[in-house]
Each structure stands twice: as C-alpha cells, then as structure tokens.
N, C-alpha and C positions, 0 to 999 in steps of 0.2 A: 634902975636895975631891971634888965629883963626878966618874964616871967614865962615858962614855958607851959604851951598850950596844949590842957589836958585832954579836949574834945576833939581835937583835928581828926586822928583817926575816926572815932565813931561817924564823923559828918560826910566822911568821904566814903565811907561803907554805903552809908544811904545812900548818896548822891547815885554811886555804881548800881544800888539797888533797884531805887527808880529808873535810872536808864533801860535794866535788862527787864524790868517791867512795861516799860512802854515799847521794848522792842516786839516784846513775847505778846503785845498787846494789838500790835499795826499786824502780826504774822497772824494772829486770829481773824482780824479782819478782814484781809486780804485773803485767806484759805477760806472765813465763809462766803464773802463775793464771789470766788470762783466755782463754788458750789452751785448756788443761784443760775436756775434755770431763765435762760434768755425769754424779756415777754414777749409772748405771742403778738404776732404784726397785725395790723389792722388793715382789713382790705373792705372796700366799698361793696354793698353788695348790687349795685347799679351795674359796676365796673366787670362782674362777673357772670356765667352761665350757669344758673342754676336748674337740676330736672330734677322729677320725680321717678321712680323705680316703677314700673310699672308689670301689671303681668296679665297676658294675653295671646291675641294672636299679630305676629310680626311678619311682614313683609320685606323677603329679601331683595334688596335690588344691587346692582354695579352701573358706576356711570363713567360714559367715558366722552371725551370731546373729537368731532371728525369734522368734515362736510361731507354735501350733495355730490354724486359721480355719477355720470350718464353711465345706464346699461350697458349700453353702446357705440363702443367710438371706434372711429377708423383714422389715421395716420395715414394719408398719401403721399406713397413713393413717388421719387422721380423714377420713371420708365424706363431711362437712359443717361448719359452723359449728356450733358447740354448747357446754353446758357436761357438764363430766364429775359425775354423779350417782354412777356406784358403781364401783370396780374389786373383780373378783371373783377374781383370779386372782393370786396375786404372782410376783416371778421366782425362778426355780429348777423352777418346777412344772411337770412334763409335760400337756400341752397336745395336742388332735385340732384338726383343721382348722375344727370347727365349733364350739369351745369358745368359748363365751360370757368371754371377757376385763377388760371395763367395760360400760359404758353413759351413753350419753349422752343431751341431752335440747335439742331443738330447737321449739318451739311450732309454728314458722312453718312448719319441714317437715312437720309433723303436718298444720295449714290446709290447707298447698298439695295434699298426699295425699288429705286426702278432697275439697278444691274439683274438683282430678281426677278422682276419681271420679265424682262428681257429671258431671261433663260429659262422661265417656263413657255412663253411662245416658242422658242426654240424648241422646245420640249416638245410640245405640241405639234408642231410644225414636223417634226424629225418624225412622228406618230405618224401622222399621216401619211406620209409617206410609207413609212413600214406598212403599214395597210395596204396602200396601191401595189407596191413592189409581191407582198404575199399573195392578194387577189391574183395579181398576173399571174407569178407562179402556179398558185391553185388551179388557176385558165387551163392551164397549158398541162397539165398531170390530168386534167379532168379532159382534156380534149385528146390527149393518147391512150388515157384507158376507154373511152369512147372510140377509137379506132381499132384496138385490140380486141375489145369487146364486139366489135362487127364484126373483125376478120373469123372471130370465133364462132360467130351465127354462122357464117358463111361457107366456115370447113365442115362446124357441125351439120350442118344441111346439105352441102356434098357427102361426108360422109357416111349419111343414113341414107341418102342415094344410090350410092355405089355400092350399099349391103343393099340394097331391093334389086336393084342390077342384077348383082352378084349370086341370087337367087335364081334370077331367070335364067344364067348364064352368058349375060351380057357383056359383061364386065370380068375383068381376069382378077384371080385373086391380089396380085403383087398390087395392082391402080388400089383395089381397096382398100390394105394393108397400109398403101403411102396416104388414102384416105382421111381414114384414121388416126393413124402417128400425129399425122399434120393437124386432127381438131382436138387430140389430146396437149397436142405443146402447147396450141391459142387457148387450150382453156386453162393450162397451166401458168401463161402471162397474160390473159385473164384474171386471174388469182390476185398473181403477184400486183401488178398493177392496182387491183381496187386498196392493200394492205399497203400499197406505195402512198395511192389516196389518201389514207385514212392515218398513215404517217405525216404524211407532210401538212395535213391538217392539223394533228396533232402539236405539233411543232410553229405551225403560226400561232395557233392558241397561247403557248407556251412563252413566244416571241412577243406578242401584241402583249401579253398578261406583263413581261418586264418590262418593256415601253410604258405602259398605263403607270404602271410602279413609281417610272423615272417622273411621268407628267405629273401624279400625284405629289411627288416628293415637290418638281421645283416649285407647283402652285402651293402648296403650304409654303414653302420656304416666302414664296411672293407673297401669302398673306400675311407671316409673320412680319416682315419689314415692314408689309404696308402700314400693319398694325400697330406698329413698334411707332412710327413715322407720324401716325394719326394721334395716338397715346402723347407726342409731343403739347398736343392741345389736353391739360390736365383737368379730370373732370372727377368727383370726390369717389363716385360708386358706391353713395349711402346716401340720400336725404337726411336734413338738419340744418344746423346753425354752423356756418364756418366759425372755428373759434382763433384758430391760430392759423396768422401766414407764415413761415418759419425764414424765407428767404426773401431775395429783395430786386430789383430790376437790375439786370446785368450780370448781376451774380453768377458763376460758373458753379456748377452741380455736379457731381456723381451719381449715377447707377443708384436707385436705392437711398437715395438721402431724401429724408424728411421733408415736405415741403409743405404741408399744411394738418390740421387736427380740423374734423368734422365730427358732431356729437348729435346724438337726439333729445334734445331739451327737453321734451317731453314724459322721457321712461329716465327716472333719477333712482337713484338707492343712495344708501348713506354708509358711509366707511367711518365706523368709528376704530378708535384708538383708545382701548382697556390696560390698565396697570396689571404686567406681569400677574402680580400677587393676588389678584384679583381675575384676573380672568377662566382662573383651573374651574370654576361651575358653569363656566357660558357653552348651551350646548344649542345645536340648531334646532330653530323650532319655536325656540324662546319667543315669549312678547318682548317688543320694544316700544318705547314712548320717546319721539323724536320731536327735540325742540325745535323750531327751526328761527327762532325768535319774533313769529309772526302768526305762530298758531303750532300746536303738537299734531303729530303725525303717525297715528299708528305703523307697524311692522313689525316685522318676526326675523330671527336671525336665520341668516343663510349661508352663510361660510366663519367657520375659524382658520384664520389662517396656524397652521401649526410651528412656525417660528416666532420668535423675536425678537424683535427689532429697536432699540433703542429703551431698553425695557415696559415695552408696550406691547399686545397684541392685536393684530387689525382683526375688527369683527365687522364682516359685509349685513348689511341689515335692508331686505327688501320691503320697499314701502308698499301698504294694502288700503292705507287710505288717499282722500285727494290731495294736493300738495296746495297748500294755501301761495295768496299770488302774494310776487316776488322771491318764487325760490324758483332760484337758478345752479345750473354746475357751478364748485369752489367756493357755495355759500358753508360759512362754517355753523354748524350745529352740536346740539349738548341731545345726545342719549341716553335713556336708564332702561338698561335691561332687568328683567324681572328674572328672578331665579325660581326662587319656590315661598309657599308660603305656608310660615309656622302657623300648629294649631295653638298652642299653649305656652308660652314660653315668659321665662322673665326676661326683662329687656332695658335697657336706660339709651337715651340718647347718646350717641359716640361721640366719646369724650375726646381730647388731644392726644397723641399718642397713643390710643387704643385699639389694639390690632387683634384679631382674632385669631381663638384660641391659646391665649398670651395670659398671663399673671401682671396685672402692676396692682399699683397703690392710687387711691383717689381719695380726697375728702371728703367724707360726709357730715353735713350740717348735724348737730346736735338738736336733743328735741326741743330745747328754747330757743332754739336758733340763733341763736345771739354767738355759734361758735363753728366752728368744724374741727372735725379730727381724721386725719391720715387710717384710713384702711385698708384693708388687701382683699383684690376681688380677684376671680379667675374669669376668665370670657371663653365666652364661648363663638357662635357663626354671627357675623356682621352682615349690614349691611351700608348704602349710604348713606342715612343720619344715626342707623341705632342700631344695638349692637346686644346679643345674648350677656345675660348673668347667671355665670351658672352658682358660683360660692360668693360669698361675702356680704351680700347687699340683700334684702328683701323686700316686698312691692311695699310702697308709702315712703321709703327712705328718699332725702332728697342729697342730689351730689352736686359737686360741682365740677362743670365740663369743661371749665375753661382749662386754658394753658395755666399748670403752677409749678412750672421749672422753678420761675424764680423764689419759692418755697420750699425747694428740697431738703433744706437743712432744717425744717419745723416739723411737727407733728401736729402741731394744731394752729390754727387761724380764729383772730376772731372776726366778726361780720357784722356792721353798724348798718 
C-alpha cells in the first residue's frame, strides 16, 4: 500500500532556494569583477624616453631641411629660332663668359644680316652723294652772291663818284640820281642773296642731319643682325660651372627657349624649408647653423619668403663661413635656426605630441619609480628637442617622452 510523501514539498522549497542563492551569488561576483580596476601595464623602462624637468636658461631653435643654391645663375636663352648644329661644352665644365657653349644655325638670320648691310652701304652711299649734290648747290648760291656782291662795289663806287662829279658840276643831276637807284637795288640783292646763302645752308644742314638719321638707323639695324647672326655661336655671359645642357644635337629651338644653366660654384647659400607652424619667429638677421653633412656652416638668415607652399616656408640663409670640401649646388643639408634665448625658464625635453602653447597630458614617473601616473601640464614656447613648462610639472620631476597613444585608456603605467 502506498504511502504519501510528507517532505516533498519542504525539499523542493530548498532546492528553489539554493538555486536563487547561487544565482544572487554569480550576480555578486560578476558586479564586483566589473568593478575592478584594469592592472596597470607594464612597460620596459629600456623601451622608453625618460627626462628630467629641468629649470634654467633654454635655447630656442627651428630646424628645417634644404640644400646648397648658387647666388647666381644664369639660364641661357636661345637668341633666335634655329636648329642646334654643335654643343661644345658638356656640364660639369668650367666655363668664361665668352666661352663658345653650342652653336646654332639659322639661314634666315644669316639673309636678313647681310640684306642689312647691304642697305646701310646704300645708306651710306645715297649720303654721300647728298653731300656732293648740296656742296654743288652751296658752289653756285656762293658764286652769285659773290657776283652781286661785286656788281654792288662797283655801283657803289660809281655812285660816290658821280656825287663828287656832281659837286663840281660835272655830272648832271638825272646820271647821278640813276647812280644811285642802281647801288641801292645791288645792295638790296646784296642783301637778299647773302639771307639766300644762309638759307640754303641752313637747309643742307637740315637735309644731311636726316640722311645721317637714315645711315644711323640702317647701321644699327646691320648691327643688330649681325649680332643676332653671331649670338648664333651660344656663349653663357657669366663665368662658372655649366650645369645643365637642356637640348640636344639637331633639335629645333624657339626664340627664348632654355638651352643651358650656368652657376657659380663658388658663392652657395642654403634654401631651407621651415614648417608653416614654425616659421611665424624666423626674422632676418637670425644665426643659422648649416649642416652640410661634412662639417657645419655658419650663416644668418636673409629672406622669408612671405607665402607658402606645401605647408613649408622657404628661408634663404646666406653662408658667412667657409664651405667645407664637397659641397656642391643640390647638395641637401639640415639647418637650425636660432631664435631667441630664454633666461629662466622651466623646460622638459619635447615629448610626442607636444606642441606649443598647447595643454596635454603626460606621465610622470612616481617617486619610487617603480610607477608613472598621467598628468596635465600646459606648454608653453618650444623649441627643437625642448620645449617651456609653464603648469603641471616642476624642475627634478621625471617624464616620459616617448609616444604613449598606446596607453590612453590608463592613468597610470608601471616601469620595471
């Protein structure tokens, strides 16, 4: 006979019990795990930049990367249209001002050079002539009023005659009267004659001065072809180093097109290239210290350019010491310009990301060192390794300057 069981209940009460106990018990668990602060990471301290806070006097600099640029270079044009017949000179080779380079070769300016000349001998020629033709003329104006001029002695001197006559009674009044008349007309074309002279002289002068004008005009014109025609033989018109031939044997040419680079190896400056962000303190004047990887190179800055370009600024920087050997144009070199220099200031080596006048956060080693903890400094004027403190940090603190992106999610590191 069955007997029914008195404890069932009670045992299944429990059973439920303990379950909501162990649930209530894993949700404790799990709520204080996720409490628990993540351990701090361990980073090498080999693997790191560590510096010290320091305070004193800092030295601003900027550096930026260029090369060597000759003071002075000159680009020679082609003279004319033409084609390139010879180059005599390749680059590398010291070169005079008069040195014959290539040669070029033009028909038409050869034509045009002697049809110019030709028509200044004409010119010339046509001169000459207008000369003889005026002289004659002047002959002949000069040889009538020289006949005028007699007949006029000659009335005149009958005249005063015929009045001494005419005194004695010798002579009737009406002869003297026509005396008269007659050395008054000679002396009136007299007159006219010499202001005839003095015209038509005026007038050759006049005549020969635009003739001379026309001869002037065709001999330049003949010089300019000749010029033009001799300029075919390309010659630099700078002493230096040819650096560049730009064209090539046969090659046809334009007017004005490039046909070589000529430089003075000797007078160099350096073109560096400064970060935008950096360049707003570069004033002329400045020291620079040019590397040139073979020795440093004193110089002072000489132009800002006032644009930029690629977010860079070009700063021209003329060299005042000697150029140690092997520096050439297009060798590239590293410059640090000097800005100004702090008397007092606190300062820490610049760390990753650390830009001036800027707020971040950096580690500072604790005083066992065995730790770091995330602080917040404000910065102040930078330079290129170090950089102002003006809040957060003071002198003996040590930091660390490395990159610690990959720690942003921490507040503190520890350091073995």
């Amino acid at each position: 006979m069955d007997r029914p069981r008195t404890d069932a209940t009670r045992r299944k009460r429990m059973r439920h019990l303990a379950i909501a106990a162990g649930v209530i018990a894993a949700l404790g668990v799990t709520l204080g795990l996720t409490r628990l602060r993540p351990a701090a990471p361990v980073v090498e301290r080999g693997s790191v930049w560590i510096d010290t806070v320091k305070r004193g006097p800092m030295l601003r600099q900027v550096r930026g990367l260029g090369s060597l640029v000759p003071e002075e270079v000159r680009w020679v044009p082609a003279p004319a249209d033409g084609r390139v017949e010879r180059i005599l000179v390749q680059p590398g080779t010291t070169v005079a001002a008069d040195t014959v380079i290539m040669e070029l070769s033009n028909p038409d300016l050869e034509l045009a050079a002697l049809d110019a000349e030709t028509q200044a001998r004409a010119a010339e020629a046509q001169y000459a002539e207008t000369v003889a033709q005026l002289q004659s003329v002047q002959l002949e104006r000069e040889a009538g009023a020289a006949r005028v001029q007699a007949e006029y002695e000659q009335a005149r001197l009958r005249a005063d005659t015929d009045a001494e006559l005419a005194k004695q009674g010798l002579v009737a009044d009406l002869t003297l009267k026509l005396s008269q008349v007659t050395a008054r007309e000679l002396a009136n074309r007299h007159s006219l004659e010499l202001r005839r002279l003095e015209a038509g002289a005026t007038a050759a002068r006049a005549q020969l001065a635009a003739q001379r004008a026309l001869v002037e005009q065709r001999r330049a014109e003949a010089r300019l072809r000749r010029s033009q025609a001799r300029s075919l033989a390309v010659s630099p018109g700078l002493g230096g180093v040819l650096q560049q031939v730009a064209v090539e044997v046969g090659q046809r040419i334009a007017a004005g097109a490039v046909l070589a680079k000529v430089a003075e190896p000797t007078r160099l400056k350096a073109v560096l290239r400064v970060a935008e962000t950096q360049a707003k303190d570069v004033q002329i004047g400045q020291p620079v210290s040019v590397d040139t990887r073979n020795g440093l190179v004193p110089g002072r800055v000489a132009r800002v350019d006032p644009a930029v370009q690629n977010g860079t600024v070009t700063v021209d920087v003329t060299l005042t010491g000697p150029l140690p050997s092997g520096a050439r144009p297009d060798l590239t070199v590293d410059g640090t310009i000097e800005l100004e220099r702090l008397a007092d200031v606190v300062y820490m080596g610049r760390a990753a990301q650390a830009q001036p006048e800027a707020a971040m956060t950096i580690f500072r080693v604790d005083p066992d060192g065995s730790a770091a903890t995330r602080v917040k400094v404000r910065l102040g004027r930078a330079s290129v390794s170090t950089i102002e403190v003006r809040e957060g940090l003071t002198p003996g603190d040590q930091v660390l300057l490395s990159d610690t992106s990959a720690w942003d999610s921490v507040d503190h590191v520890r350091l073995r």
